[in-house]
C-alpha positions as CSV (number, residue, x, y, z in Angstrom):
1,X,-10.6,8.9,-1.6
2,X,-8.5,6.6,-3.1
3,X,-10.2,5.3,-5.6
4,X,-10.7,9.1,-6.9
5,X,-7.2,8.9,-6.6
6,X,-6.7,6.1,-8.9
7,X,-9.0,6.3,-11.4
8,X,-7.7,10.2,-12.0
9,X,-4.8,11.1,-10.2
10,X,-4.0,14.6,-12.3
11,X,-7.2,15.6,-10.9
12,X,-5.3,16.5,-7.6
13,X,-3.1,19.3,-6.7
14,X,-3.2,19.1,-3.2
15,X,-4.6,16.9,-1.1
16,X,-5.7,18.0,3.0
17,X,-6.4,15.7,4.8
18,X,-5.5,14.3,9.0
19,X,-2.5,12.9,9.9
20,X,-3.4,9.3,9.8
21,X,-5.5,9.3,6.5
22,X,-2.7,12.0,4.8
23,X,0.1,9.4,5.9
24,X,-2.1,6.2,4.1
25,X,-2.7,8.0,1.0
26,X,0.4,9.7,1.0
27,X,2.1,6.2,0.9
28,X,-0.3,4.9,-1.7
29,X,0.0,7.6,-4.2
30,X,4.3,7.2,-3.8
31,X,3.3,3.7,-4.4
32,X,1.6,4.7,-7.7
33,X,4.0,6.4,-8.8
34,X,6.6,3.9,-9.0
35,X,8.2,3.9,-5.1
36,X,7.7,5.1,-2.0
37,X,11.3,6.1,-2.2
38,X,9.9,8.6,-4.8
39,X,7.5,11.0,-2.2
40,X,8.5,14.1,-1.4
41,X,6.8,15.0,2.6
42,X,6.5,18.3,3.4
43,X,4.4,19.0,6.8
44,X,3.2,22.4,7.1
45,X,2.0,24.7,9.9
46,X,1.3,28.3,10.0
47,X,4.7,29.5,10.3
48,X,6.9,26.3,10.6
49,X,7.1,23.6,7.9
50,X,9.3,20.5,8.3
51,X,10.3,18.0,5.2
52,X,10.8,14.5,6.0
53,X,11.0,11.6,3.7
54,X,7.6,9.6,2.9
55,X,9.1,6.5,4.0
56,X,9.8,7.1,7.3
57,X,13.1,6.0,8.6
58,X,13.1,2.7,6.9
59,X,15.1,0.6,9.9
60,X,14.9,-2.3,8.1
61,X,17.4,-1.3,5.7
62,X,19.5,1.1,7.8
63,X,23.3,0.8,7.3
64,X,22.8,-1.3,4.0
65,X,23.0,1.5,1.2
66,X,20.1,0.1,-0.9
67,X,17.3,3.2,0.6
68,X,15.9,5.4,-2.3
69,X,17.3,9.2,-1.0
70,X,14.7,10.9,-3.3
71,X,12.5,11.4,-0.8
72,X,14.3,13.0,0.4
73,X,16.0,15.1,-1.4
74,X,12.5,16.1,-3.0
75,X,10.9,16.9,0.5
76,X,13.7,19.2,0.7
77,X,13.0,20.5,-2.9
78,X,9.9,21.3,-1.4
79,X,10.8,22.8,2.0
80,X,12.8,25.5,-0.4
81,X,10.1,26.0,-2.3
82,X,7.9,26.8,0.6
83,X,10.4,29.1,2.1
84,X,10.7,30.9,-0.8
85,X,7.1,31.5,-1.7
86,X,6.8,32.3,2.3
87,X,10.0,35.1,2.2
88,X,9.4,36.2,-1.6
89,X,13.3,35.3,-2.0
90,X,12.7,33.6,-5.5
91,X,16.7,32.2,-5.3
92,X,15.2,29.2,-3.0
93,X,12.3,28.5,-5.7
94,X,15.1,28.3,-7.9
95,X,17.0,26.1,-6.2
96,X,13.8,23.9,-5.4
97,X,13.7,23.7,-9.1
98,X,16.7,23.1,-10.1
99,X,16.8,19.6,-7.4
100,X,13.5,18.4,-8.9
101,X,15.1,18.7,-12.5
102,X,18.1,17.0,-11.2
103,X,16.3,14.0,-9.2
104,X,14.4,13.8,-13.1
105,X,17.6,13.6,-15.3
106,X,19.0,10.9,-13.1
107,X,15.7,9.3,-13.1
108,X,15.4,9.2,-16.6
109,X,19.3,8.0,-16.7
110,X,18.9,5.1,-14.9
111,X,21.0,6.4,-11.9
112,X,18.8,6.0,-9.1
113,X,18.4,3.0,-6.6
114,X,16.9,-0.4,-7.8
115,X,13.2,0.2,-6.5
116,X,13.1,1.7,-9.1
117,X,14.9,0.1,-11.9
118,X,18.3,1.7,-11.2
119,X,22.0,-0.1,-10.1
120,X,22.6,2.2,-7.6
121,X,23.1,2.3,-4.0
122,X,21.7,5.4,-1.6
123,X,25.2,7.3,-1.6
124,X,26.0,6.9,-5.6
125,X,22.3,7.7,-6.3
126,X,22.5,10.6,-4.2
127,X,26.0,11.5,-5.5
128,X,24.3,11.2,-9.2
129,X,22.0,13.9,-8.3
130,X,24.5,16.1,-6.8
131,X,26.9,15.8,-10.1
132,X,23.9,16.9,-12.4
133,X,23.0,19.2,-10.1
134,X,26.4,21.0,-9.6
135,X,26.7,20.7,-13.7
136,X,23.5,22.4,-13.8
């Protein structure tokens, strides 16, 4: 699966797959991307969904303010989004919108964490999105 993955990653929308295996490609396509600071993790049921960062809780690094908070900030985004499409309230697809745009504009600015070629630490990065978000 992960060499289809590689060799053509557009080719996916949406991947199912069980726990284990979903966790191990989930990490590799993060990876692929640039960081695994960068997955969003949304885990879904039939009438409960819970978003949690892709990295886990990263102990390792705990306390130090160097942990990319896109994760998860975007597996929030996506919590929203489910929500919304769930209820039909089109304010929380919105909103899920409007953080992916904002994680993207201080991407593409350079304010983001080093993994990923920022300066930042986790609260200033997070801070950065909030700003752009807020200026909307």
């Amino acid at each position: 699966m992960m060499a289809h993955v590689v060799r053509n990653p557009g080719r996916f929308d949406v991947i199912v797959s069980t726990n284990m295996f979903g966790d191990i490609l989930s990490d590799l396509t993060a990876e692929l991307s640039g960081s695994l600071g960068l997955g969003g993790s949304l885990n879904v049921g039939d009438r409960y969904a819970m978003a949690q960062a892709a990295h886990g809780s990263a102990p390792d690094i705990a306390g130090q303010d160097v942990a990319n908070p896109v994760s998860l900030i975007l597996s929030t985004a996506l919590l929203l989004a489910w929500h919304g499409e769930r209820s039909g309230a089109v304010r929380y697809e919105e909103a899920a919108r409007a953080i992916e745009a904002a994680v993207a504009k201080a991407l593409g600015e350079g304010r983001a964490t080093r993994d990923v070629g920022g300066k930042l630490g986790t609260i200033a990065t997070g801070a950065a999105i909030a700003e752009i978000l807020q200026a909307g």
